[in-house]
Wavefront OBJ file of the C-alpha trace (Angstrom):
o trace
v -105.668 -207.662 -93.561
v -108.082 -206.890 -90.562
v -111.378 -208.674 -89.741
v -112.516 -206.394 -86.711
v -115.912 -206.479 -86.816
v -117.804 -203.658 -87.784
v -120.687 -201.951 -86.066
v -123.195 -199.239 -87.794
v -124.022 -196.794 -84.755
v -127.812 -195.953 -86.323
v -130.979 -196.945 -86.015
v -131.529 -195.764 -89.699
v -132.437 -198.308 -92.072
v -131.597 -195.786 -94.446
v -127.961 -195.841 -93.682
v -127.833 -199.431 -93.411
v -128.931 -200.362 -96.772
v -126.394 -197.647 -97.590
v -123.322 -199.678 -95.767
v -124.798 -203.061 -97.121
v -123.844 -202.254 -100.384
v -120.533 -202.992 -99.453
v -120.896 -205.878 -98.539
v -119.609 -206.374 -95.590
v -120.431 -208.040 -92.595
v -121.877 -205.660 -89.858
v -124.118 -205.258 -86.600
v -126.358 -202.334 -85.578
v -126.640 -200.567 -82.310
v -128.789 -197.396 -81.449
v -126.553 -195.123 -79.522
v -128.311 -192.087 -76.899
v -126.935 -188.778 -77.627
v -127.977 -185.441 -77.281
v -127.814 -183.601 -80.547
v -128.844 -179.904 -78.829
v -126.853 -177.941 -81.506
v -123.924 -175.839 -78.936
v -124.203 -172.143 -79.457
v -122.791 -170.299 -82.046
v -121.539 -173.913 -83.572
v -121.111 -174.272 -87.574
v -122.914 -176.740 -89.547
v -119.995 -178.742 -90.011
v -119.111 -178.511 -86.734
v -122.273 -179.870 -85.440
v -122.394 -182.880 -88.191
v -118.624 -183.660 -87.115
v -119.702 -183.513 -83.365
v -122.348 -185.471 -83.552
v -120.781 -188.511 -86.042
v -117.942 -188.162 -83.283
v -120.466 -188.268 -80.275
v -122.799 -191.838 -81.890
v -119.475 -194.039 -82.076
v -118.278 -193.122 -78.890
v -121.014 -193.396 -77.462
v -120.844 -197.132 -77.729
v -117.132 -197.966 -77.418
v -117.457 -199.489 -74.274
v -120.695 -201.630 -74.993
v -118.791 -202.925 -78.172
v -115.141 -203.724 -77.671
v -112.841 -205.207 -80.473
v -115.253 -203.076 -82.954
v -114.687 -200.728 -85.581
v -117.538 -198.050 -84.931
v -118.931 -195.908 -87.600
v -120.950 -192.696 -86.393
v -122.624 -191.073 -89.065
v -124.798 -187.714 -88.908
v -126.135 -185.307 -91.274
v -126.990 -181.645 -90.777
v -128.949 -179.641 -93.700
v -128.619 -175.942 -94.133
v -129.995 -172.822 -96.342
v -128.299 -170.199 -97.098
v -128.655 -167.997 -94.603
v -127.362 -170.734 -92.159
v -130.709 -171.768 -90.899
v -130.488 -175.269 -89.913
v -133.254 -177.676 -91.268
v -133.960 -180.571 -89.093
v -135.963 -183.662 -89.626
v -139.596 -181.933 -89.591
v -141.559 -184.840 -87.992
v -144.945 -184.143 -89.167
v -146.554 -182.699 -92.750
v -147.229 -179.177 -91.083
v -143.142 -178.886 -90.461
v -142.259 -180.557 -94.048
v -144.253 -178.041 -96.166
v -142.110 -175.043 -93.973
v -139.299 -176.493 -95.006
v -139.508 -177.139 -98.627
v -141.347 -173.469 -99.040
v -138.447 -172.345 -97.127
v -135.778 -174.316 -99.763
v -137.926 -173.712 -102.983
v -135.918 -171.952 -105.517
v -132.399 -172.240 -103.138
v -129.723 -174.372 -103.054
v -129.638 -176.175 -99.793
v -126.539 -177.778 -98.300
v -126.108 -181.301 -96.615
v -123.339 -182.013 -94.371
v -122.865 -185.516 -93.591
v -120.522 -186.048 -90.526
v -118.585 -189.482 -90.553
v -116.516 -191.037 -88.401
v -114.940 -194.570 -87.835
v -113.909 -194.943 -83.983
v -111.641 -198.094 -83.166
v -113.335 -199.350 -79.811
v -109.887 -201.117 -78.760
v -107.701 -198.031 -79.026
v -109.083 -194.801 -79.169
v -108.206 -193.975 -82.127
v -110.456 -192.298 -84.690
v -110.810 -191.030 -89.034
v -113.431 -188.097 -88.759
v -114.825 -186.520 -92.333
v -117.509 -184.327 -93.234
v -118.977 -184.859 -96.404
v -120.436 -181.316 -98.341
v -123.424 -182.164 -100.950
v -125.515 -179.282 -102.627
v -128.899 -179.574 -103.652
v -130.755 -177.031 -105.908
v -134.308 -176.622 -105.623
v -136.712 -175.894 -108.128
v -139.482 -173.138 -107.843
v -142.063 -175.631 -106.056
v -145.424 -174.571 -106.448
v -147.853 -175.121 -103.120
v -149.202 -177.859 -104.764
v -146.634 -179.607 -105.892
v -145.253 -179.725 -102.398
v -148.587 -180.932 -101.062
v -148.774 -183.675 -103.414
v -145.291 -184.618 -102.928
v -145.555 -184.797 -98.686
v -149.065 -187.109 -99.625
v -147.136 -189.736 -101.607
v -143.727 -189.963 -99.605
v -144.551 -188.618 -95.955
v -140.676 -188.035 -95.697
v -140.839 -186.549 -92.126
v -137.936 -188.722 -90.416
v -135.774 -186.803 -93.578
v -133.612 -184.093 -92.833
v -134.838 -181.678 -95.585
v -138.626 -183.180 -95.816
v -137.658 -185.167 -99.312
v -135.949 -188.978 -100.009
v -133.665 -188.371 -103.252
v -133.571 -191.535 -103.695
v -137.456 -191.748 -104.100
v -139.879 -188.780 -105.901
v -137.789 -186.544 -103.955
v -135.716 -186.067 -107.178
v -138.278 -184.253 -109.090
v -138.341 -181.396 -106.547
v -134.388 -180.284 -107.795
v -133.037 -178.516 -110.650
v -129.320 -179.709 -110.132
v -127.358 -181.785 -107.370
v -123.500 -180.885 -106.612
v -120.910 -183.243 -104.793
v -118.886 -186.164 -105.145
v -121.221 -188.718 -103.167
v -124.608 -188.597 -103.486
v -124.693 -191.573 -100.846
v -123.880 -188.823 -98.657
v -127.117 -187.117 -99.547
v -129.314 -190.792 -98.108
v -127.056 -190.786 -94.739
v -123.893 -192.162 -95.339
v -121.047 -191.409 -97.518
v -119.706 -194.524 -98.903
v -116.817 -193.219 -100.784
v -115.226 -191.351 -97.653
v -116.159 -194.702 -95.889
v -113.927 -197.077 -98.004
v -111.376 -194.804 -97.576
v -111.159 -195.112 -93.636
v -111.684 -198.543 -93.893
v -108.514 -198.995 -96.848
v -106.761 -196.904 -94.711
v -106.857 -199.506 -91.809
v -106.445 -202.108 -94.213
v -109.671 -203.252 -94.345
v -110.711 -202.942 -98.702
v -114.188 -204.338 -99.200
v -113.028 -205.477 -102.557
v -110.147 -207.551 -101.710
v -110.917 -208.711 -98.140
v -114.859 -208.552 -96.948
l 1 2 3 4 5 6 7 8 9 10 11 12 13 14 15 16 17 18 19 20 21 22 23 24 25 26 27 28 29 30 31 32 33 34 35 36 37 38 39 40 41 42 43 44 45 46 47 48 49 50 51 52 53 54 55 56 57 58 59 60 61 62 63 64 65 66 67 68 69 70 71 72 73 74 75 76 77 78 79 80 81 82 83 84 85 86 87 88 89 90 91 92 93 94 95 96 97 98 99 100 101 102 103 104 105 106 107 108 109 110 111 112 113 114 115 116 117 118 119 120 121 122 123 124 125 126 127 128 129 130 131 132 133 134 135 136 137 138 139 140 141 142 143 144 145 146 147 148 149 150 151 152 153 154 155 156 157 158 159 160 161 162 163 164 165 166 167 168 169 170 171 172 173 174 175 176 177 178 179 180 181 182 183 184 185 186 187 188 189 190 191 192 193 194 195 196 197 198
């Protein structure tokens, strides 16, 4: 059983009271990427890439660590990408844009060893359907949760829930920022089980 210390490459405290559910010890570092989606690049492509790109990122600052990169990409179904919208003007867009659709989330995860090289990568697919929002619905929603640092202009996990008719997938972690269940696999797979040896 391994010990390595781990090390959450986000500045999000939403994935980090994701990963302290686990309970395992863990440090935080902010890694500098450029997340400039490449041309003609999938979804899940770009959430892989990107997951990939935050762990390395910060090998060399953090040797002897176990480095898990985690990024999400959000798309209709035409393929148009929805990013985080960063003000209320950009957040209303978006959920007219998703009203009445089912919008998919692909959360990129990997877990980089620091030491070695060597890498899991896994991109997690989550579906949510929209319900017909009415203008002021959407209005009144932005007013009470301002969710503009959310890619997809909603927190599930707050009144973001009332704007769906149905949710799809096997981790709806994955939905917040970080899926958990593809998580404990990695870290099982390296011998590292948060149940038996946190």
């Amino acid at each position: 059983m391994t010990q390595t210390p781990l090390l959450l490459a986000s500045s999000s405290p939403y994935r980090r009271e994701l990963l302290e559910r686990l309970g395992l010890p863990f440090t935080t570092a902010s890694p500098d990427i450029d997340e400039t989606p490449q041309p003609d690049e999938s979804a899940e492509a770009l959430a892989l890439r990107l997951a990939g790109s935050k762990a390395q990122a910060l090998a060399t600052q953090y040797p002897g660590h176990w480095i898990i990169g985690s990024d999400q990409v959000a798309c209709l179904p035409d393929g148009t990408l929805l990013h985080k919208p960063g003000n209320h003007e950009q957040a209303v867009h978006q959920l007219q844009q998703s009203s009445g659709h089912a919008v998919l989330f692909l959360t990129g995860l990997t877990l980089l060893d620091a030491d070695s090289g060597r890498a899991q990568h896994h991109c997690e697919p989550f579906s949510v359907r929209f319900r017909d929002l009415e203008t002021r619905e959407i209005e009144a929603y932005l007013r009470r949760e301002q969710p503009y640092d959310c890619a997809g202009s909603f927190k599930m996990e707050g009144l973001g829930i009332t704007l769906f008719s149905g949710l799809e997938g096997r981790d709806p972690n994955s939905l917040v920022g970080l899926p958990l269940i593809a998580l404990t696999d990695m870290l099982r797979h390296w011998g590292r089980n948060p149940l038996l040896n946190p």
